[in-house]
GUZA-711224 format. One line per field, with one value per residue (C-alpha): residue in three letters; x, z, y; residue number from 1. Coordinates in nm, 2 decimals, decimal comma, always signed. Layout:
BEGIN
residu c(Ala/...)
X c(X/...)
Z c(Z/...)
Y c(Y/...)
num c(NUM/...)
***
This chain:
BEGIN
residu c(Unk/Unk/Unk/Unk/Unk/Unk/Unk/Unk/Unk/Unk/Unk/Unk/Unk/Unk/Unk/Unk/Unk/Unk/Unk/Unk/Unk/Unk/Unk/Unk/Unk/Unk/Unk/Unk/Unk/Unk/Unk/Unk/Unk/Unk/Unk/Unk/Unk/Unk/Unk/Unk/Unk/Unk/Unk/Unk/Unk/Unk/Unk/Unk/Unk/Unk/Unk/Unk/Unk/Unk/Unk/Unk/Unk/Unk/Unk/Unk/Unk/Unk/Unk/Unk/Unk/Unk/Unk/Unk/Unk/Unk/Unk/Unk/Unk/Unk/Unk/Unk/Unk/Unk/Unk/Unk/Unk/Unk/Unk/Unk/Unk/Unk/Unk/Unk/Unk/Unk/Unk/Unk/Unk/Unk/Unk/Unk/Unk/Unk/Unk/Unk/Unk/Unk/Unk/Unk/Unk/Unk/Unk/Unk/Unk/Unk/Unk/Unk/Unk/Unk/Unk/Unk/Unk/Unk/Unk/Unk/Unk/Unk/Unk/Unk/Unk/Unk/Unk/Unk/Unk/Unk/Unk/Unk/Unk/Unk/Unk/Unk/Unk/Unk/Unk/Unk/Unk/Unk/Unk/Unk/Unk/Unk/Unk/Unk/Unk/Unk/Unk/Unk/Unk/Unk/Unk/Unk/Unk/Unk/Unk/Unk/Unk/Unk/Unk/Unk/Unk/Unk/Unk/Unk/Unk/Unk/Unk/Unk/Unk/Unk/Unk/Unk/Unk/Unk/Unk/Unk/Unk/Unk/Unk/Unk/Unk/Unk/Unk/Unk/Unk/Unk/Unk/Unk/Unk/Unk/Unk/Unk/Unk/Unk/Unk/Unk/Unk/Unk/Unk/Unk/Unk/Unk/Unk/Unk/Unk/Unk/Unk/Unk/Unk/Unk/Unk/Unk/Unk/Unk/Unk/Unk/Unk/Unk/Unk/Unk/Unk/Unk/Unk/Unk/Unk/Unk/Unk/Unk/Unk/Unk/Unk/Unk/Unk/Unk/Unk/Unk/Unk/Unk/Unk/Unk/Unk/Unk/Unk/Unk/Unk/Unk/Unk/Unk/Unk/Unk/Unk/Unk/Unk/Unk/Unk/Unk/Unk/Unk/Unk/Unk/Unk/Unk/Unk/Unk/Unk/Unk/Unk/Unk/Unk/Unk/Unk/Unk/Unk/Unk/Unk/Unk/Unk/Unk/Unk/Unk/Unk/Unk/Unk/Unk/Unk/Unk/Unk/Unk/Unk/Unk/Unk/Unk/Unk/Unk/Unk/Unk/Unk/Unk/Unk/Unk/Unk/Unk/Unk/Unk/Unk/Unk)
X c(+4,50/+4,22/+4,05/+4,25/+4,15/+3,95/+4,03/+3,74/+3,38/+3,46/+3,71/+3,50/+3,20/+3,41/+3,52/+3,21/+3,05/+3,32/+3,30/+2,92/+2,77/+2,67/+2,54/+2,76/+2,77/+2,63/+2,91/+2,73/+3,06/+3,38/+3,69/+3,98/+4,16/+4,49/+4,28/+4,40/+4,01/+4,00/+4,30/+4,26/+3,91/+4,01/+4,28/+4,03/+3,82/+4,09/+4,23/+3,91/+4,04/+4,38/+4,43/+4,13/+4,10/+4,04/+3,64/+3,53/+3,30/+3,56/+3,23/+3,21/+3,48/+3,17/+2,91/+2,75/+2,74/+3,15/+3,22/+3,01/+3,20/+3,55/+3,41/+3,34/+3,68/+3,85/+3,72/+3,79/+4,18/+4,21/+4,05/+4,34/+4,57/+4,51/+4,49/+4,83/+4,93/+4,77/+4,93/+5,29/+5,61/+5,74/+5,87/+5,61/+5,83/+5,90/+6,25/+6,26/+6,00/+6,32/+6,57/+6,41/+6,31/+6,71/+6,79/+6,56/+6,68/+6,52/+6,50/+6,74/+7,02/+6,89/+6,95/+7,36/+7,44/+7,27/+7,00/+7,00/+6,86/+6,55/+6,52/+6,54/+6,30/+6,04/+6,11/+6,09/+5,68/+5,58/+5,77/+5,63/+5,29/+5,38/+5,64/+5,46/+5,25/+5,54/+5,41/+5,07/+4,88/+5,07/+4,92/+4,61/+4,75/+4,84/+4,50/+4,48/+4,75/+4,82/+5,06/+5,36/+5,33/+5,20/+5,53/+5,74/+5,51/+5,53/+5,88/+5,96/+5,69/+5,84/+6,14/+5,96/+5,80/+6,11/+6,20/+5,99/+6,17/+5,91/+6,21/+6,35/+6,04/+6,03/+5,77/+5,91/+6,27/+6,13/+5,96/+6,27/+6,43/+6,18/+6,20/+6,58/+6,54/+6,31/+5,97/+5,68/+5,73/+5,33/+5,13/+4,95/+5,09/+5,13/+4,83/+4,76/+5,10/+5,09/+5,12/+4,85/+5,14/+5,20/+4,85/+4,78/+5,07/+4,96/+4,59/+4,70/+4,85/+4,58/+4,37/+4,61/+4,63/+4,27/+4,11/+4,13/+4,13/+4,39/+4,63/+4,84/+4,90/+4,97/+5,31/+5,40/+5,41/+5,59/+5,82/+5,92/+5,92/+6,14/+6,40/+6,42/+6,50/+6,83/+7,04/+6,85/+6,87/+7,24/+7,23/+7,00/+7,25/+7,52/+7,32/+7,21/+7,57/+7,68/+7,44/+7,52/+7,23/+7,27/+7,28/+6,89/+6,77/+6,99/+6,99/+6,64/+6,80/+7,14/+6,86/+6,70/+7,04/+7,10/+6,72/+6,55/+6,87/+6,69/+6,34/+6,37/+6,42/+6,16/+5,91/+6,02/+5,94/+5,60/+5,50/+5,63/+5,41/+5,14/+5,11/+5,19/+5,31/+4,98/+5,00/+4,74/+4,81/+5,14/+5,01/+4,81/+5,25/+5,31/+5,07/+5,11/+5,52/+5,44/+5,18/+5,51/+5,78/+5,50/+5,38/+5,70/+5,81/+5,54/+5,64/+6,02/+5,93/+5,74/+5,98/+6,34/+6,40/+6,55/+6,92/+7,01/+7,20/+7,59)
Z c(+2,25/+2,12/+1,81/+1,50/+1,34/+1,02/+0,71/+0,47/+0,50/+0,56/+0,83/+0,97/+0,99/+1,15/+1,42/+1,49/+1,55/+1,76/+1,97/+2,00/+1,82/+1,52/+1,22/+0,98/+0,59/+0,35/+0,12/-0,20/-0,34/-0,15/-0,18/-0,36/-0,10/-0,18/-0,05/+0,30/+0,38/+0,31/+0,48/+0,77/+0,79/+0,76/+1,04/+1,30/+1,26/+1,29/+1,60/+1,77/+1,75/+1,90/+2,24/+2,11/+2,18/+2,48/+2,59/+2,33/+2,44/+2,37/+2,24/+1,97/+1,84/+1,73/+1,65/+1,34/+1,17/+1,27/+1,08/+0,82/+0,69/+0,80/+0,61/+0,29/+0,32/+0,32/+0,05/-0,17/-0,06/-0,09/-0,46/-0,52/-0,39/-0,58/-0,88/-0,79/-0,78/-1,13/-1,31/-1,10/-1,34/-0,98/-0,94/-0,82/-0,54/-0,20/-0,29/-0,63/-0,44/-0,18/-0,40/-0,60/-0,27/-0,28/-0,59/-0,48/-0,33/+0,02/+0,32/+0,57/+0,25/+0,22/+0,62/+0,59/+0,32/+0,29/+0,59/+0,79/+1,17/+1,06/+0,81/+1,10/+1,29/+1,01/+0,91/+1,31/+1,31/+1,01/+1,15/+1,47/+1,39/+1,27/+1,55/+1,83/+1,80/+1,61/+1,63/+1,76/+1,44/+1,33/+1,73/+1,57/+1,28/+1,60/+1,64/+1,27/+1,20/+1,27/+1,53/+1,34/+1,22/+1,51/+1,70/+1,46/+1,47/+1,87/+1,83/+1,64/+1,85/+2,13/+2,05/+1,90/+2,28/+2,42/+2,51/+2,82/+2,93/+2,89/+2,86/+2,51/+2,39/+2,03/+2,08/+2,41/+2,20/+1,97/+2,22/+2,40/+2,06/+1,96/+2,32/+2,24/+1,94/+2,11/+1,95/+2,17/+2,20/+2,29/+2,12/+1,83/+1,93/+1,51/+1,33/+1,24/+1,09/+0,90/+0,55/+0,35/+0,26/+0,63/+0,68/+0,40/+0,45/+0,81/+0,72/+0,52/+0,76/+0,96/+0,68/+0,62/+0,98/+1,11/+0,85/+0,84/+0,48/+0,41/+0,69/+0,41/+0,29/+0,63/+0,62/+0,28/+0,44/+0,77/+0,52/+0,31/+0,59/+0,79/+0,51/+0,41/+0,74/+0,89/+0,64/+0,61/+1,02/+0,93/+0,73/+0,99/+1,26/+1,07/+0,95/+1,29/+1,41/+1,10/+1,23/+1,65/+1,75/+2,12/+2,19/+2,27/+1,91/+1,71/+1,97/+1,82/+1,49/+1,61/+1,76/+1,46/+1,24/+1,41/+1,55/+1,21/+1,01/+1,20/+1,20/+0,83/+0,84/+1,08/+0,84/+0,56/+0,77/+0,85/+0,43/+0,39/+0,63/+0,63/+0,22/+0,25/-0,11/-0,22/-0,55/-0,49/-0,15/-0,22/-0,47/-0,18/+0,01/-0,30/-0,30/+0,08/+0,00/-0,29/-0,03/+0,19/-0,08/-0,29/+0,04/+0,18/-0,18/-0,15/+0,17/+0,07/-0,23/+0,00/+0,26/+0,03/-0,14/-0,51/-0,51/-0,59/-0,90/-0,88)
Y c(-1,70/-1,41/-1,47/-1,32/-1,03/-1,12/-1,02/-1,10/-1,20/-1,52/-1,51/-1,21/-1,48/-1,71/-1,45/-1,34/-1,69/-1,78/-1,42/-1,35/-1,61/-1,48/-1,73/-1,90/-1,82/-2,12/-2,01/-2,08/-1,93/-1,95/-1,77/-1,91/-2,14/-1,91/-1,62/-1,53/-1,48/-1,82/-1,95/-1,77/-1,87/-2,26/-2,16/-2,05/-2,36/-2,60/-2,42/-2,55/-2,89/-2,78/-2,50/-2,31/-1,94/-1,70/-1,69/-1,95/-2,24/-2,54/-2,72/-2,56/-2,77/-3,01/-2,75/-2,88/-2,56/-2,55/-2,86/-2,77/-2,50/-2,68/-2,92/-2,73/-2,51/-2,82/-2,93/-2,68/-2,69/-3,00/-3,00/-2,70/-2,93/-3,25/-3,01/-2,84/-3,26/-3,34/-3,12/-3,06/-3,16/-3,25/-3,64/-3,89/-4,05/-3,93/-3,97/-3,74/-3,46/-3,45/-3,44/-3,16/-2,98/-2,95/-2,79/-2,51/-2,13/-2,20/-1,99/-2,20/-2,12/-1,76/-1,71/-1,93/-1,70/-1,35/-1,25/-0,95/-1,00/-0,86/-1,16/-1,36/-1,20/-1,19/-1,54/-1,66/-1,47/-1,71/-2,03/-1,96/-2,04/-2,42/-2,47/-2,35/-2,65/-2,86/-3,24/-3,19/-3,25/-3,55/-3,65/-3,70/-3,97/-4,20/-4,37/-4,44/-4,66/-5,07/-5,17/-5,12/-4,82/-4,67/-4,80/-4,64/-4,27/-4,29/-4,33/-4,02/-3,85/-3,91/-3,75/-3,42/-3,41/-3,40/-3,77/-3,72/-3,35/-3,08/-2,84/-3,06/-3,05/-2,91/-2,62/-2,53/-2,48/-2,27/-2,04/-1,99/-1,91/-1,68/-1,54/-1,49/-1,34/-1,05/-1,15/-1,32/-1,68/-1,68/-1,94/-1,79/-1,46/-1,35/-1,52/-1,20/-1,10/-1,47/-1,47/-1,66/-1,88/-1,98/-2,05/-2,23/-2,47/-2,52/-2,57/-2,85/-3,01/-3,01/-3,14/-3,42/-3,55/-3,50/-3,68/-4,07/-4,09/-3,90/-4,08/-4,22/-3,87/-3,74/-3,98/-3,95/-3,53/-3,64/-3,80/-3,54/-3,26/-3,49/-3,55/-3,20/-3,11/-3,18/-3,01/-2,69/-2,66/-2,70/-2,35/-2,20/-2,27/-2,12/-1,79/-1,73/-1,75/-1,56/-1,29/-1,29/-1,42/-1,61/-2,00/-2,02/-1,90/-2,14/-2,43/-2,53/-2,57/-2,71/-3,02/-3,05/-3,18/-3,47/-3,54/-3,54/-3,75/-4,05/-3,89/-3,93/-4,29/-4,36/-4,19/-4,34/-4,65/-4,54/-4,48/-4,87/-4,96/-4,79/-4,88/-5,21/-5,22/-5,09/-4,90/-4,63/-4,63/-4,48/-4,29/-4,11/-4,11/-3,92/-3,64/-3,58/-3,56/-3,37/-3,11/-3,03/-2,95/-2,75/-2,57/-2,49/-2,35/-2,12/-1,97/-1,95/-1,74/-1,53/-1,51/-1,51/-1,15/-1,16/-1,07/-0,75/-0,78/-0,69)
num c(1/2/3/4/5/6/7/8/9/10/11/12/13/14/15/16/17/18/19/20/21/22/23/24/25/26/27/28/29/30/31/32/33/34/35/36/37/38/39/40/41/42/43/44/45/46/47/48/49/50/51/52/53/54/55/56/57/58/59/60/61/62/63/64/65/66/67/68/69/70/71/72/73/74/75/76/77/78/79/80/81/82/83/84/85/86/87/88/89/90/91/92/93/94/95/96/97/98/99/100/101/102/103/104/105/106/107/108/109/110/111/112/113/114/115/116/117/118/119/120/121/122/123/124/125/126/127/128/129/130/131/132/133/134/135/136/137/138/139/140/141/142/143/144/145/146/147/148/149/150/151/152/153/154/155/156/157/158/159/160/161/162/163/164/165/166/167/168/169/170/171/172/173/174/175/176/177/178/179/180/181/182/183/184/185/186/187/188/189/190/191/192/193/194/195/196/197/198/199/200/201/202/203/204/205/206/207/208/209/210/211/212/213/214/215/216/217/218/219/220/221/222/223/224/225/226/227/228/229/230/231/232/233/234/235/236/237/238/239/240/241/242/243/244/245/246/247/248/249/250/251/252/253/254/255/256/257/258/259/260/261/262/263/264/265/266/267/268/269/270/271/272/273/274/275/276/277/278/279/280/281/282/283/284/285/286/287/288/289/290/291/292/293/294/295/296/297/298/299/300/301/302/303/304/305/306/307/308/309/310)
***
Protein backbone atom coordinates (compact mmCIF):
# COMPACT_ATOMS: atom_id res chain seq x y z
CA UNK A 1 0.00 0.00 0.00
CA UNK A 2 1.53 3.83 -0.79
CA UNK A 3 1.46 6.28 1.86
CA UNK A 4 -1.85 8.33 1.82
CA UNK A 5 -2.04 11.65 0.70
CA UNK A 6 -1.88 14.07 3.75
CA UNK A 7 -4.18 16.40 4.44
CA UNK A 8 -2.86 18.72 7.24
CA UNK A 9 0.39 19.44 8.83
CA UNK A 10 0.20 16.70 10.78
CA UNK A 11 -0.55 13.90 8.51
CA UNK A 12 1.86 15.72 6.01
CA UNK A 13 4.64 15.19 8.86
CA UNK A 14 3.71 11.84 9.16
CA UNK A 15 4.05 11.20 5.36
CA UNK A 16 7.00 12.76 4.91
CA UNK A 17 8.83 10.86 7.78
CA UNK A 18 7.66 7.75 6.57
CA UNK A 19 8.68 8.66 2.72
CA UNK A 20 12.04 10.55 3.03
CA UNK A 21 12.58 10.74 6.52
CA UNK A 22 11.87 13.98 7.34
CA UNK A 23 11.57 14.99 11.37
CA UNK A 24 8.59 14.55 13.45
CA UNK A 25 6.43 17.59 14.89
CA UNK A 26 6.62 17.97 19.00
CA UNK A 27 2.98 18.95 18.55
CA UNK A 28 2.88 21.45 21.44
CA UNK A 29 -0.73 21.84 20.06
CA UNK A 30 -2.43 19.09 18.30
CA UNK A 31 -5.36 19.09 16.16
CA UNK A 32 -8.69 18.18 17.47
CA UNK A 33 -8.83 14.24 17.33
CA UNK A 34 -12.24 14.75 15.05
CA UNK A 35 -9.86 16.61 12.66
CA UNK A 36 -9.19 14.38 9.62
CA UNK A 37 -5.48 15.76 9.96
CA UNK A 38 -5.52 14.21 13.04
CA UNK A 39 -7.18 11.05 12.28
CA UNK A 40 -5.52 10.35 9.39
CA UNK A 41 -2.33 11.05 11.02
CA UNK A 42 -3.11 8.44 13.96
CA UNK A 43 -4.10 6.05 10.91
CA UNK A 44 -0.62 6.14 9.30
CA UNK A 45 1.14 5.39 12.51
CA UNK A 46 -0.91 2.51 13.52
CA UNK A 47 -0.62 0.97 10.00
CA UNK A 48 3.01 0.36 10.97
CA UNK A 49 1.92 -2.07 13.41
CA UNK A 50 -0.20 -3.82 10.72
CA UNK A 51 0.97 -4.58 6.52
CA UNK A 52 2.75 -1.21 6.59
CA UNK A 53 3.18 0.71 3.41
CA UNK A 54 5.10 0.41 0.04
CA UNK A 55 9.07 1.45 0.38
CA UNK A 56 8.82 2.07 4.27
CA UNK A 57 11.49 0.55 6.51
CA UNK A 58 9.08 -2.02 8.58
CA UNK A 59 11.33 -0.82 11.67
CA UNK A 60 10.05 2.02 11.86
CA UNK A 61 7.23 0.42 13.51
CA UNK A 62 9.40 1.00 16.84
CA UNK A 63 11.12 4.27 16.03
CA UNK A 64 10.97 6.23 19.15
CA UNK A 65 10.00 9.31 17.61
CA UNK A 66 7.03 7.02 15.88
CA UNK A 67 5.56 6.02 19.18
CA UNK A 68 5.97 9.26 20.42
CA UNK A 69 3.60 10.91 18.55
CA UNK A 70 1.25 7.54 18.34
CA UNK A 71 1.62 8.03 21.66
CA UNK A 72 0.52 11.57 22.17
CA UNK A 73 -2.36 11.28 19.24
CA UNK A 74 -3.68 8.68 21.23
CA UNK A 75 -3.94 10.30 23.98
CA UNK A 76 -5.75 13.01 23.03
CA UNK A 77 -8.56 10.56 21.36
CA UNK A 78 -8.80 8.66 23.93
CA UNK A 79 -9.25 11.82 26.41
CA UNK A 80 -12.22 12.80 23.57
CA UNK A 81 -13.48 9.56 23.99
CA UNK A 82 -13.75 9.13 27.71
CA UNK A 83 -15.19 12.69 27.53
CA UNK A 84 -17.74 11.67 24.77
CA UNK A 85 -18.36 8.53 27.70
CA UNK A 86 -18.68 11.08 30.70
CA UNK A 87 -21.18 12.98 29.53
CA UNK A 88 -23.19 10.41 26.93
CA UNK A 89 -27.13 10.02 28.09
CA UNK A 90 -26.29 6.50 26.45
CA UNK A 91 -27.06 3.30 28.96
CA UNK A 92 -24.06 2.03 31.04
CA UNK A 93 -24.45 -1.72 30.05
CA UNK A 94 -23.39 -3.52 27.11
CA UNK A 95 -26.81 -4.64 26.89
CA UNK A 96 -28.74 -1.08 26.95
CA UNK A 97 -25.71 0.57 24.44
CA UNK A 98 -27.16 -2.56 22.01
CA UNK A 99 -30.41 -2.05 22.47
CA UNK A 100 -30.20 1.73 21.83
CA UNK A 101 -27.80 1.02 18.91
CA UNK A 102 -31.28 -0.40 17.55
CA UNK A 103 -33.62 2.30 17.78
CA UNK A 104 -31.26 4.20 15.63
CA UNK A 105 -31.64 5.05 11.48
CA UNK A 106 -28.46 2.98 10.53
CA UNK A 107 -26.89 2.34 7.29
CA UNK A 108 -27.61 -1.57 6.92
CA UNK A 109 -31.62 -0.13 7.22
CA UNK A 110 -30.87 2.81 4.95
CA UNK A 111 -29.39 0.21 2.20
CA UNK A 112 -32.96 -2.74 2.88
CA UNK A 113 -35.13 0.16 2.35
CA UNK A 114 -34.01 3.26 0.24
CA UNK A 115 -30.16 3.05 -1.41
CA UNK A 116 -29.33 3.56 -4.86
CA UNK A 117 -26.20 1.32 -6.18
CA UNK A 118 -24.09 4.20 -5.81
CA UNK A 119 -24.98 4.18 -1.97
CA UNK A 120 -23.63 0.91 -2.05
CA UNK A 121 -20.59 1.72 -3.71
CA UNK A 122 -19.86 4.71 -1.51
CA UNK A 123 -20.75 2.96 1.57
CA UNK A 124 -18.46 -0.40 0.41
CA UNK A 125 -15.10 2.51 0.07
CA UNK A 126 -15.61 3.48 3.84
CA UNK A 127 -16.39 -0.23 5.08
CA UNK A 128 -13.54 -1.31 3.18
CA UNK A 129 -11.01 0.24 5.21
CA UNK A 130 -12.19 -1.73 8.59
CA UNK A 131 -13.03 -4.96 6.70
CA UNK A 132 -10.06 -5.36 4.66
CA UNK A 133 -8.30 -6.12 7.88
CA UNK A 134 -11.65 -7.34 9.75
CA UNK A 135 -10.21 -9.33 12.94
CA UNK A 136 -6.64 -8.42 12.82
CA UNK A 137 -6.62 -5.79 15.58
CA UNK A 138 -8.71 -7.78 17.98
CA UNK A 139 -5.33 -10.34 17.00
CA UNK A 140 -3.41 -8.31 19.13
CA UNK A 141 -5.95 -8.64 22.48
CA UNK A 142 -5.07 -12.55 22.26
CA UNK A 143 -1.74 -12.47 24.36
CA UNK A 144 -3.46 -10.35 26.95
CA UNK A 145 -6.06 -12.44 28.34
CA UNK A 146 -6.11 -15.65 30.94
CA UNK A 147 -6.80 -19.05 29.70
CA UNK A 148 -10.32 -18.75 29.44
CA UNK A 149 -10.85 -16.02 27.86
CA UNK A 150 -8.31 -16.43 25.43
CA UNK A 151 -10.15 -19.91 24.53
CA UNK A 152 -13.26 -18.20 24.02
CA UNK A 153 -11.39 -14.97 21.69
CA UNK A 154 -9.55 -17.86 19.60
CA UNK A 155 -12.67 -19.32 19.08
CA UNK A 156 -14.53 -16.60 17.49
CA UNK A 157 -11.27 -15.68 15.75
CA UNK A 158 -11.04 -18.60 14.29
CA UNK A 159 -14.09 -18.32 12.65
CA UNK A 160 -13.46 -14.54 11.33
CA UNK A 161 -10.20 -16.33 9.56
CA UNK A 162 -12.09 -18.54 7.93
CA UNK A 163 -12.27 -21.74 10.04
CA UNK A 164 -8.97 -22.60 8.59
CA UNK A 165 -10.10 -21.85 4.56
CA UNK A 166 -8.21 -18.78 3.36
CA UNK A 167 -11.05 -18.41 0.79
CA UNK A 168 -13.91 -18.06 4.08
CA UNK A 169 -11.84 -15.83 5.48
CA UNK A 170 -13.69 -12.53 6.47
CA UNK A 171 -11.33 -10.00 4.64
CA UNK A 172 -10.87 -12.24 1.73
CA UNK A 173 -15.13 -12.08 1.44
CA UNK A 174 -15.13 -8.67 1.47
CA UNK A 175 -12.53 -8.17 -1.23
CA UNK A 176 -14.37 -10.42 -3.52
CA UNK A 177 -17.43 -8.37 -2.72
CA UNK A 178 -15.92 -5.18 -3.24
CA UNK A 179 -14.40 -6.79 -6.41
CA UNK A 180 -18.09 -7.53 -7.43
CA UNK A 181 -19.32 -4.47 -6.84
CA UNK A 182 -16.63 -2.82 -9.44
CA UNK A 183 -14.48 -1.02 -6.80
CA UNK A 184 -10.77 -2.21 -5.90
CA UNK A 185 -10.85 -4.79 -3.31
CA UNK A 186 -7.00 -3.76 -2.69
CA UNK A 187 -5.99 -3.35 0.81
CA UNK A 188 -5.98 0.22 1.74
CA UNK A 189 -6.88 1.07 -1.82
CA UNK A 190 -9.40 4.31 -0.42
CA UNK A 191 -7.61 5.75 2.73
CA UNK A 192 -7.62 8.62 0.90
CA UNK A 193 -11.43 8.75 0.00
CA UNK A 194 -12.06 7.78 3.98
CA UNK A 195 -14.15 10.01 5.79
CA UNK A 196 -12.74 11.25 9.18
CA UNK A 197 -15.57 9.23 10.55
CA UNK A 198 -14.15 6.00 9.13
CA UNK A 199 -10.83 6.66 10.40
CA UNK A 200 -11.55 7.74 13.57
CA UNK A 201 -13.69 4.71 14.41
CA UNK A 202 -10.95 2.51 13.07
CA UNK A 203 -8.15 4.39 14.98
CA UNK A 204 -9.98 3.50 18.05
CA UNK A 205 -9.98 0.30 17.54
CA UNK A 206 -6.57 0.11 17.12
CA UNK A 207 -6.18 2.05 20.30
CA UNK A 208 -8.37 -0.30 22.21
CA UNK A 209 -6.66 -3.54 21.18
CA UNK A 210 -2.97 -2.60 21.00
CA UNK A 211 -2.86 -1.24 24.34
CA UNK A 212 -2.86 -3.67 27.40
CA UNK A 213 -4.69 -1.48 29.54
CA UNK A 214 -7.34 -0.96 27.69
CA UNK A 215 -7.91 -4.95 26.90
CA UNK A 216 -11.08 -4.77 28.97
CA UNK A 217 -12.40 -2.11 26.69
CA UNK A 218 -11.30 -3.87 23.65
CA UNK A 219 -14.16 -6.75 24.61
CA UNK A 220 -16.64 -4.64 25.99
CA UNK A 221 -16.11 -3.19 21.78
CA UNK A 222 -15.96 -6.86 20.31
CA UNK A 223 -19.14 -7.17 22.31
CA UNK A 224 -21.13 -4.59 21.15
CA UNK A 225 -19.92 -4.74 17.43
CA UNK A 226 -20.59 -8.41 17.50
CA UNK A 227 -24.32 -8.02 18.77
CA UNK A 228 -25.19 -5.31 16.51
CA UNK A 229 -24.17 -7.29 13.81
CA UNK A 230 -26.21 -10.15 12.58
CA UNK A 231 -29.36 -8.30 12.05
CA UNK A 232 -28.09 -5.32 10.16
CA UNK A 233 -26.17 -7.94 7.64
CA UNK A 234 -29.76 -9.19 7.46
CA UNK A 235 -30.91 -5.59 5.82
CA UNK A 236 -27.64 -5.41 3.84
CA UNK A 237 -28.42 -8.77 2.21
CA UNK A 238 -31.81 -7.73 1.28
CA UNK A 239 -30.86 -4.00 -0.05
CA UNK A 240 -28.17 -5.46 -2.04
CA UNK A 241 -30.69 -7.93 -3.60
CA UNK A 242 -33.28 -5.12 -3.70
CA UNK A 243 -30.71 -3.28 -5.86
CA UNK A 244 -29.25 -6.52 -8.39
CA UNK A 245 -26.22 -6.67 -7.13
CA UNK A 246 -24.55 -10.47 -7.81
CA UNK A 247 -24.04 -13.35 -5.13
CA UNK A 248 -20.31 -12.33 -4.31
CA UNK A 249 -21.16 -8.68 -2.96
CA UNK A 250 -24.00 -9.81 -0.54
CA UNK A 251 -22.50 -13.27 0.30
CA UNK A 252 -20.19 -11.39 2.91
CA UNK A 253 -23.22 -10.19 4.57
CA UNK A 254 -25.46 -13.30 4.03
CA UNK A 255 -22.16 -15.06 6.43
CA UNK A 256 -22.30 -12.49 8.76
CA UNK A 257 -26.30 -13.30 10.08
CA UNK A 258 -25.80 -16.51 11.25
CA UNK A 259 -21.72 -16.25 12.11
CA UNK A 260 -22.01 -13.17 14.44
CA UNK A 261 -25.64 -14.61 16.30
CA UNK A 262 -22.98 -16.92 18.12
CA UNK A 263 -20.13 -14.47 17.86
CA UNK A 264 -22.20 -12.41 20.08
CA UNK A 265 -22.37 -14.81 22.73
CA UNK A 266 -18.93 -15.74 22.68
CA UNK A 267 -18.10 -12.07 23.35
CA UNK A 268 -20.34 -11.57 25.80
CA UNK A 269 -18.47 -14.56 27.26
CA UNK A 270 -15.23 -12.93 26.91
CA UNK A 271 -16.49 -9.41 29.05
CA UNK A 272 -17.61 -12.09 31.95
CA UNK A 273 -14.49 -13.30 31.97
CA UNK A 274 -12.22 -11.07 31.44
CA UNK A 275 -13.98 -8.73 34.46
CA UNK A 276 -14.43 -11.31 36.65
CA UNK A 277 -17.26 -9.54 38.37
CA UNK A 278 -15.08 -6.60 38.91
CA UNK A 279 -16.96 -3.38 39.15
CA UNK A 280 -14.52 -0.99 37.47
CA UNK A 281 -13.44 -3.53 35.31
CA UNK A 282 -16.71 -3.51 33.71
CA UNK A 283 -16.98 -0.20 33.90
CA UNK A 284 -13.88 -0.12 31.38
CA UNK A 285 -16.67 -3.27 29.18
CA UNK A 286 -18.81 -0.29 29.22
CA UNK A 287 -16.92 2.54 27.70
CA UNK A 288 -15.37 0.13 24.98
CA UNK A 289 -19.34 -0.97 24.09
CA UNK A 290 -20.23 2.44 24.47
CA UNK A 291 -16.71 3.48 21.70
CA UNK A 292 -18.49 1.06 18.95
CA UNK A 293 -22.22 2.20 19.09
CA UNK A 294 -21.07 6.04 19.46
CA UNK A 295 -18.39 5.43 16.51
CA UNK A 296 -20.51 3.68 14.23
CA UNK A 297 -23.31 6.41 14.80
CA UNK A 298 -20.97 8.85 13.55
CA UNK A 299 -20.28 7.19 10.40
CA UNK A 300 -24.00 6.31 9.72
CA UNK A 301 -24.90 10.04 10.02
CA UNK A 302 -22.17 10.57 7.56
CA UNK A 303 -22.97 7.98 5.29
CA UNK A 304 -27.26 7.99 5.54
CA UNK A 305 -28.79 11.10 3.49
CA UNK A 306 -31.97 12.73 5.18
CA UNK A 307 -35.17 11.74 3.41
CA UNK A 308 -36.53 13.88 1.11
CA UNK A 309 -39.76 14.94 2.56
CA UNK A 310 -42.96 13.67 0.60
Amino acid sequence: MRIPTPCGPVSQAVHDHLDSGAPLPDLPAAPEPTSRDHALALWMLHELAYRGFDGVDPDLEWSPDVLRLRNRLNRDLEAWLRQAFATSTLPRTVTGLVDADGDLPGVARFVRERATADDVRRILVQRSVYHLKEADPQCFVLPRLEPAAKAALTELQYDELGDGDPARVHQHLFAEAMAAAGLDPTYGAYVDEADEETLTLNNAISLLCLHRRLRHAAAGHLAAFEATSALPSADMVRGLQRLGFSEPVWRYYDEHVEADAVHEHLARDICDLVTGGDPELEREVVFGAFVCIALEERCARRLVPEPVPA
